[in-house]
KELO-725732 format. One record per atom (N, C-alpha, C): residue in three letters; x, y, z. Coordinates in steps of 0.02 Angstrom, whole numbers, padded with zeros to 5 digits, always signed. Layout:
AlaXYZ;...
END
This chain:
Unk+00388+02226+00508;Unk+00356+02194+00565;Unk+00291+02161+00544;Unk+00261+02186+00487;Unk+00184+02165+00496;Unk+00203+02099+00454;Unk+00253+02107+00393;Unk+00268+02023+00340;Unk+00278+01989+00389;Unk+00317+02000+00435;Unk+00337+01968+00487;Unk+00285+01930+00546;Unk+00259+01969+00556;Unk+00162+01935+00603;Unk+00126+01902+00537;Unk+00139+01915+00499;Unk+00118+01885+00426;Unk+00130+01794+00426;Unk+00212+01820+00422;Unk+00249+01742+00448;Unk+00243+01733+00460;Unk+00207+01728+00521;Unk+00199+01698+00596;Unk+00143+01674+00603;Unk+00089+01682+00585;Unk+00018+01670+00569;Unk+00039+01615+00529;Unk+00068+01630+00471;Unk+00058+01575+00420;Unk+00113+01504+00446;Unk+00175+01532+00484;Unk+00188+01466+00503;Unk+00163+01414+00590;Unk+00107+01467+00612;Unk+00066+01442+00650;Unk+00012+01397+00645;Unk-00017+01425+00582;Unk-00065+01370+00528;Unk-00025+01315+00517;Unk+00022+01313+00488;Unk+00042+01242+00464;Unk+00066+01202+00523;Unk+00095+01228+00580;Unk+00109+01191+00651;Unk+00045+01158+00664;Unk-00020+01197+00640;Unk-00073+01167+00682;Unk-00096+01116+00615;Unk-00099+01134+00537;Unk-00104+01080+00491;Unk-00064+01026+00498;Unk-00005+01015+00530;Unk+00036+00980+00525;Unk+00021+00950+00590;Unk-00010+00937+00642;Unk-00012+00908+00701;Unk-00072+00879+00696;Unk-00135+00901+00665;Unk-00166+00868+00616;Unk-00177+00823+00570;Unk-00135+00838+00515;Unk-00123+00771+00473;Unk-00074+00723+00514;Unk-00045+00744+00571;Unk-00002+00689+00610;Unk-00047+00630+00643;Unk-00114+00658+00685;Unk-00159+00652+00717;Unk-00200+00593+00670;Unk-00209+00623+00610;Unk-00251+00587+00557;Unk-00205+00515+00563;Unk-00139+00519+00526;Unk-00086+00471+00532;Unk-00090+00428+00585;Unk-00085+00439+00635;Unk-00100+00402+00680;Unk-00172+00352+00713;Unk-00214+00404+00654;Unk-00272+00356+00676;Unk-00315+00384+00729;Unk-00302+00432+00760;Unk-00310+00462+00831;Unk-00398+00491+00821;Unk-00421+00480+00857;Unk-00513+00527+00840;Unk-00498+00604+00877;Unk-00476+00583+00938;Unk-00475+00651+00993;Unk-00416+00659+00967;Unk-00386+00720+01017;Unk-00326+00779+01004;Unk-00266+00727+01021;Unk-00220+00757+01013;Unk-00147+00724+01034;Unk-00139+00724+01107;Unk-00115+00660+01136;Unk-00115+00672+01185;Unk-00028+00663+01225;Unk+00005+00695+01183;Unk+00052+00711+01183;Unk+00078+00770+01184;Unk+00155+00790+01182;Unk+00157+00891+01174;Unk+00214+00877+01105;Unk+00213+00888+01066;Unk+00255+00901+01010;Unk+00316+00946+01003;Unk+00383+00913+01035;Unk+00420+00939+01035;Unk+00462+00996+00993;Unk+00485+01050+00997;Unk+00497+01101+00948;Unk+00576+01092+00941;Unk+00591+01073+00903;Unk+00676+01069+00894;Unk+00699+01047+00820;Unk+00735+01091+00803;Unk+00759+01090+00743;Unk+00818+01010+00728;Unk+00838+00999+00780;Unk+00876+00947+00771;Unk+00868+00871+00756;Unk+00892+00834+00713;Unk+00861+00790+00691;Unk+00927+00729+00697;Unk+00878+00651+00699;Unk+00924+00603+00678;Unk+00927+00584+00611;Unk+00987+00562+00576;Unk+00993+00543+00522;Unk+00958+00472+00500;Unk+00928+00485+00458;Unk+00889+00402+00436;Unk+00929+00404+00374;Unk+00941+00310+00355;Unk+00982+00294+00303;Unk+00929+00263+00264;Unk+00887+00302+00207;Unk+00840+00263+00175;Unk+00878+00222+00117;Unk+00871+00170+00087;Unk+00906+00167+00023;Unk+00855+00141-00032;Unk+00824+00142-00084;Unk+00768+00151-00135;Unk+00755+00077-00125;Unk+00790+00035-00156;Unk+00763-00024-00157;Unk+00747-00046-00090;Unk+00763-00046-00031;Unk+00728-00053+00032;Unk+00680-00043+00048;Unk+00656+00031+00021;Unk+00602+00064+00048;Unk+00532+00041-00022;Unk+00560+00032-00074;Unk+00508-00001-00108;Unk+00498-00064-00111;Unk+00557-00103-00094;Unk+00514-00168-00044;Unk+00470-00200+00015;Unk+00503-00119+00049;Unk+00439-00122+00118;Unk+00381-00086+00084;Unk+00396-00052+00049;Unk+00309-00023+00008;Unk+00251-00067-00003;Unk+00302-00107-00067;Unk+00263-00160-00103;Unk+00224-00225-00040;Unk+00262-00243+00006;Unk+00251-00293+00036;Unk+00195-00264+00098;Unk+00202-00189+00102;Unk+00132-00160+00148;Unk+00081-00133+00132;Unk+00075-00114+00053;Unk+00004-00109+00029;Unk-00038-00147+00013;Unk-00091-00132+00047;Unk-00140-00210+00052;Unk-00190-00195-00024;Unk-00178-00152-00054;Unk-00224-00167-00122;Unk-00150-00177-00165;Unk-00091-00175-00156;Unk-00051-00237-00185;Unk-00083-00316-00187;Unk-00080-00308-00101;Unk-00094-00395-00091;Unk-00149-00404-00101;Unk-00197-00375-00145;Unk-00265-00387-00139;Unk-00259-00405-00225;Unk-00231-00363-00259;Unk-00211-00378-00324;Unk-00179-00433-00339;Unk-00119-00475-00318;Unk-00088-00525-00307;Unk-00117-00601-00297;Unk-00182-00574-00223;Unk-00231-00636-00240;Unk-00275-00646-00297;Unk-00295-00592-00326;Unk-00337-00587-00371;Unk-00308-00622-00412;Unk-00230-00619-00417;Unk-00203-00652-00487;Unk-00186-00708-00498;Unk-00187-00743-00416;Unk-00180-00815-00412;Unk-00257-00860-00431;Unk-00301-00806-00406;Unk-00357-00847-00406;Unk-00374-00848-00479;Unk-00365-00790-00518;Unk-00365-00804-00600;Unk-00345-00867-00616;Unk-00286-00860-00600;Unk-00234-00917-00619;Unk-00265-00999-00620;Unk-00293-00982-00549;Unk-00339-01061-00539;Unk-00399-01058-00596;Unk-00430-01002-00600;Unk-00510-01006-00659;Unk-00472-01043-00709;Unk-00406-00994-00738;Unk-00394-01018-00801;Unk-00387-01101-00806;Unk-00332-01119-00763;Unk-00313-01191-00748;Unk-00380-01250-00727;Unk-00436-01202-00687;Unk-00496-01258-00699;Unk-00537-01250-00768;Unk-00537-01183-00807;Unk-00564-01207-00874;Unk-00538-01235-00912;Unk-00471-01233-00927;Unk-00429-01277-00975;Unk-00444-01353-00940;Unk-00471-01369-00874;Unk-00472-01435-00872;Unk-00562-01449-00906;Unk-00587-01424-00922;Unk-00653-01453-00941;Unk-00656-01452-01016;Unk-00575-01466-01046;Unk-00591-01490-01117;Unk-00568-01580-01092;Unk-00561-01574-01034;Unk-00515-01656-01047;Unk-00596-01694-01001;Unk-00583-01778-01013;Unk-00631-01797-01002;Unk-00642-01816-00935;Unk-00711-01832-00926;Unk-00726-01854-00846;Unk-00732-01920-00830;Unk-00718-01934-00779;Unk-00731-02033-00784;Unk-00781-02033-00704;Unk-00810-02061-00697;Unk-00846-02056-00656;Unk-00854-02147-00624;Unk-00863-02168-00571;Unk-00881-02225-00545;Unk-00895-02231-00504;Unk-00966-02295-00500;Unk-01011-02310-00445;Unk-01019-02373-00433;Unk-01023-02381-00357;Unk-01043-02450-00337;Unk-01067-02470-00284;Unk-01124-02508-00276;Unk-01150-02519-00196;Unk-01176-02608-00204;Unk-01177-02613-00128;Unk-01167-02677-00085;Unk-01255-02670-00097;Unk-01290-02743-00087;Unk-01357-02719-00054;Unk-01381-02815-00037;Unk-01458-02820-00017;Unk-01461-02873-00010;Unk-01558-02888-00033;Unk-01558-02934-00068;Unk-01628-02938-00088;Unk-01655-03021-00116;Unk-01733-03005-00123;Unk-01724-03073-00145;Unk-01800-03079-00139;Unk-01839-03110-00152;Unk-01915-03128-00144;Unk-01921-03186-00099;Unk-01897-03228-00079;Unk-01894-03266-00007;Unk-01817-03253+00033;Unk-01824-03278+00078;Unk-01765-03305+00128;Unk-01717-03351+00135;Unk-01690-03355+00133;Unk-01633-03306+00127;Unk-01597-03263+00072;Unk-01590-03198+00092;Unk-01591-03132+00057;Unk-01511-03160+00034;Unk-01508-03112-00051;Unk-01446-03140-00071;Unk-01397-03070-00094;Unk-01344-03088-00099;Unk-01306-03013-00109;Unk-01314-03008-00170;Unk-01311-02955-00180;Unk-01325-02893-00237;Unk-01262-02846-00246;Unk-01212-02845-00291;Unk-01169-02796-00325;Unk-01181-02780-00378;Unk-01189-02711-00368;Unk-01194-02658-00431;Unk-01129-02611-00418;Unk-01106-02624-00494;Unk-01043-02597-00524;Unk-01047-02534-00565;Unk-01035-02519-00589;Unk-01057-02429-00639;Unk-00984-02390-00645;Unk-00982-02363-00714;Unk-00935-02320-00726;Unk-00962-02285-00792;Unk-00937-02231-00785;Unk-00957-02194-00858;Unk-00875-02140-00862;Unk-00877-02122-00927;Unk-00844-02075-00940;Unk-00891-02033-01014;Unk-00863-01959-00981;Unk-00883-01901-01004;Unk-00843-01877-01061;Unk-00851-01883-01132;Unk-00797-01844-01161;Unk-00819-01771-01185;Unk-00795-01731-01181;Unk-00818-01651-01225;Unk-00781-01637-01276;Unk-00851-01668-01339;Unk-00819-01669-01420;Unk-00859-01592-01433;Unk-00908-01576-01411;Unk-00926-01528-01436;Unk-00962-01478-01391;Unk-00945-01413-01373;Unk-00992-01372-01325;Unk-01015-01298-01358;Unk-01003-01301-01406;Unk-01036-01250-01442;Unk-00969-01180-01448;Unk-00926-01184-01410;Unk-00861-01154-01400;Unk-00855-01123-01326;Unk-00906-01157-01289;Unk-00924-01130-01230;Unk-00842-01139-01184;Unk-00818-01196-01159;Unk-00740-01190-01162;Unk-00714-01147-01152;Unk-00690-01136-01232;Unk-00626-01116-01247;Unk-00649-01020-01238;Unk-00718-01009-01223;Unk-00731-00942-01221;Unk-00745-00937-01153;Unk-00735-00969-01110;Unk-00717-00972-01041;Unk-00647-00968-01026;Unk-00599-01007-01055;Unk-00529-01000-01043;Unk-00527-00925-01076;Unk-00531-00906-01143;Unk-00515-00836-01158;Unk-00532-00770-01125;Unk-00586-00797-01079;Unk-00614-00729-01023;Unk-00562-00731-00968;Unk-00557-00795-00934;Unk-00509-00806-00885;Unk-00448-00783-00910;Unk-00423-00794-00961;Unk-00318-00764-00981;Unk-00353-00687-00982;Unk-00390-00648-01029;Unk-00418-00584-01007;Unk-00413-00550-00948;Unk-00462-00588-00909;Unk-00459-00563-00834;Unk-00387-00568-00808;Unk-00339-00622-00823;Unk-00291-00610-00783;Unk-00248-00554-00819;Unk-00242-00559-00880;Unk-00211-00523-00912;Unk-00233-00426-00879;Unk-00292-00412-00872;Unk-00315-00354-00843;Unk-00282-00362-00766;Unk-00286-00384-00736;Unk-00235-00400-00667;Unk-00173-00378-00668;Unk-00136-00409-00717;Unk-00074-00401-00734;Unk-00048-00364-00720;Unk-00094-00309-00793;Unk-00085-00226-00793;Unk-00103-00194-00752;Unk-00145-00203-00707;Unk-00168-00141-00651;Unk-00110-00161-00589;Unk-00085-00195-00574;Unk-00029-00248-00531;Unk+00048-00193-00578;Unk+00050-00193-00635;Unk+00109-00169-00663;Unk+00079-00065-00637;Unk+00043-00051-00650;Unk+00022+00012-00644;Unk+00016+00050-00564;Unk-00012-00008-00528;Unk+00009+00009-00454;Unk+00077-00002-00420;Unk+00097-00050-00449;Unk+00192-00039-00438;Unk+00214+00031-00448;Unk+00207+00037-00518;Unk+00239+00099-00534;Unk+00228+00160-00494;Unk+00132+00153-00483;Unk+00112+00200-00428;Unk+00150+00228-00361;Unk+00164+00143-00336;Unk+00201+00159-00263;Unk+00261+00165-00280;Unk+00298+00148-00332;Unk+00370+00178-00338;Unk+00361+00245-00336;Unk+00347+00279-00378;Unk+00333+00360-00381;Unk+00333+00409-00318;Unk+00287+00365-00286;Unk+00263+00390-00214;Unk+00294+00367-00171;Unk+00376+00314-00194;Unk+00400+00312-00132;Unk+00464+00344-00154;Unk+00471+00368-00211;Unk+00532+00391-00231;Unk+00536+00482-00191;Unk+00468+00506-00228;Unk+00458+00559-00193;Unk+00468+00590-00130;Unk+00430+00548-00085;Unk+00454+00523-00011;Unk+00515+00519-00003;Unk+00560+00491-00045;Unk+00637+00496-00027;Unk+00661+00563-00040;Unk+00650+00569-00122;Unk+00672+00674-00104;Unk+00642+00725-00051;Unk+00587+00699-00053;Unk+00551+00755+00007;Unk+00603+00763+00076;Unk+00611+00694+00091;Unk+00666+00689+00142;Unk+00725+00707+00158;Unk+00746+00705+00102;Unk+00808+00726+00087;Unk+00800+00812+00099;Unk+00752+00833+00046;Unk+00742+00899+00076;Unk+00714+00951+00143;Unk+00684+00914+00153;Unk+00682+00922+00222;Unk+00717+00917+00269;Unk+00787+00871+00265;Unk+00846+00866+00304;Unk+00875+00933+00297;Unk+00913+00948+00233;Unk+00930+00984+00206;Unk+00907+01069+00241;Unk+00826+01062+00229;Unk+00809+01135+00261;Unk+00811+01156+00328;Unk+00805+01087+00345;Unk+00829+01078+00439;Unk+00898+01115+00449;Unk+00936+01104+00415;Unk+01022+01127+00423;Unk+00998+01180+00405;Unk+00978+01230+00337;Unk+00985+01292+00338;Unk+00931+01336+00367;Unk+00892+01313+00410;Unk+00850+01346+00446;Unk+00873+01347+00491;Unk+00931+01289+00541;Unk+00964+01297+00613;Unk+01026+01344+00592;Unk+01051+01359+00514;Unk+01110+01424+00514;Unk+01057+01488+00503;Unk+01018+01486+00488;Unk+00976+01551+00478;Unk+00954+01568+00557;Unk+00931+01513+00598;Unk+00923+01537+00671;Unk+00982+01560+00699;Unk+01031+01528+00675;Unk+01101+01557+00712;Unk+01105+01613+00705;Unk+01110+01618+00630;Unk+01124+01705+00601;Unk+01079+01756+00637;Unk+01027+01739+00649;Unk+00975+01768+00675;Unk+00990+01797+00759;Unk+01012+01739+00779;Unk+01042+01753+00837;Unk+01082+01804+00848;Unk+01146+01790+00809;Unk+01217+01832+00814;Unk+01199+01910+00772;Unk+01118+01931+00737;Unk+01134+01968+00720;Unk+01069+02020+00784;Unk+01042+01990+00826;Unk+01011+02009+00885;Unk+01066+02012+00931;Unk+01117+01972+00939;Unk+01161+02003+00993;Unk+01202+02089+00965;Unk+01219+02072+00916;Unk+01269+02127+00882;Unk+01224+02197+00895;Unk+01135+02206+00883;Unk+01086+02247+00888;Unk+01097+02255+00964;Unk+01091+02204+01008;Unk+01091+02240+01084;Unk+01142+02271+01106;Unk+01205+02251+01074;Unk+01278+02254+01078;Unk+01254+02349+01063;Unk+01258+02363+00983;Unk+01252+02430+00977;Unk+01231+02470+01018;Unk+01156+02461+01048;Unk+01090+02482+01086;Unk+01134+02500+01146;Unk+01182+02437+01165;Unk+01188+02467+01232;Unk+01258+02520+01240;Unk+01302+02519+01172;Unk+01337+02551+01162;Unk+01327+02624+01159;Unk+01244+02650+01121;Unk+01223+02680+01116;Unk+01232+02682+01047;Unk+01254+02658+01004;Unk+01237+02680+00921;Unk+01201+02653+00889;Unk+01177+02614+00921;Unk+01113+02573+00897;Unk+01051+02602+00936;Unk+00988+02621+00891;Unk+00915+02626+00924;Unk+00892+02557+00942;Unk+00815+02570+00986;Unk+00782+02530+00988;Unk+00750+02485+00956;Unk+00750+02530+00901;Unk+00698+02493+00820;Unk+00742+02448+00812;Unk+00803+02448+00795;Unk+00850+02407+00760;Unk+00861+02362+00803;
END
């Protein structure tokens, strides 16, 4: 009797840890304002791996936060590789001038081009930070995949087991049952005590 109030304590704690971290889950500040139904019976969910790690991947936002990061690399790199090529630049304005009257038109034309023969290696040690940085992207992008696979694979056995204990906890209640009737059965037969 006392392992037993033992049990009971301890699976009272986790009813109340578990309505808790539900609470958290939900986001909730105050208590539930709901009643949490007690029933062993469950519906079947059909998870299948690659499903569930495509909805993973596509709902973690430090995925998608990694992802932009790697596009925007992508652009550094693609605007430093453009500042080995050259610049052309052109100008021109209308105007009107003249030291008497009548004022006479004025066009000014202008063009230059920029070539980069030499920057000290400034460049090409800009493009090599940029493939770096993306290259570090890459890997932390390959490492958090793997992360949420793990953690969604897990999630799938957990489930599974937990189905699983659902069924042998509703035959253990049964048993439980049929072996409290058989005890009153005795009791009232008289060959059974009270204790039992």
């Amino acid at each position: 009797l006392a392992r037993a109030e033992l049990d009971l304590l301890a699976a009272r704690n986790n009813a109340t840890v578990a309505a808790e971290s539900l609470r958290n889950a939900l986001g909730l500040d105050g208590p539930l304002d709901f009643e949490i139904a007690d029933e062993l019976g469950r519906k079947t969910v059909s998870l299948d791996e690659a499903s569930a790690l495509d909805a993973a991947f596509q709902s973690r936002s430090e995925l998608q936060s990694l992802l932009a990061q790697q596009r925007a690399s992508e652009e550094d790199v693609a605007q430093h590789q453009r500042e080995h090529l050259p610049t052309v630049s052109a100008d021109a304005s209308y105007g009107w001038s003249n030291s008497e009257f009548p004022l006479a038109d004025n066009w000014v034309f202008g063009a230059s081009v920029n070539v980069p023969i030499f920057s000290g290696g400034l460049t090409a040690g800009r493009v090599a930070e940029s493939r770096a940085n993306l290259r570090a992207l890459r890997a932390d992008e390959r490492t958090l995949r793997q992360q949420i696979a793990f953690e969604v694979r897990r999630a799938l056995l957990d489930v599974a087991r937990f189905a699983e204990s659902i069924d042998v906890s509703a035959r253990a209640a049964e048993q439980a049952q049929e072996n409290l009737e058989l005890a009153q059965g005795r009791y009232e037969m008289g060959v059974g005590n009270v204790i039992e």
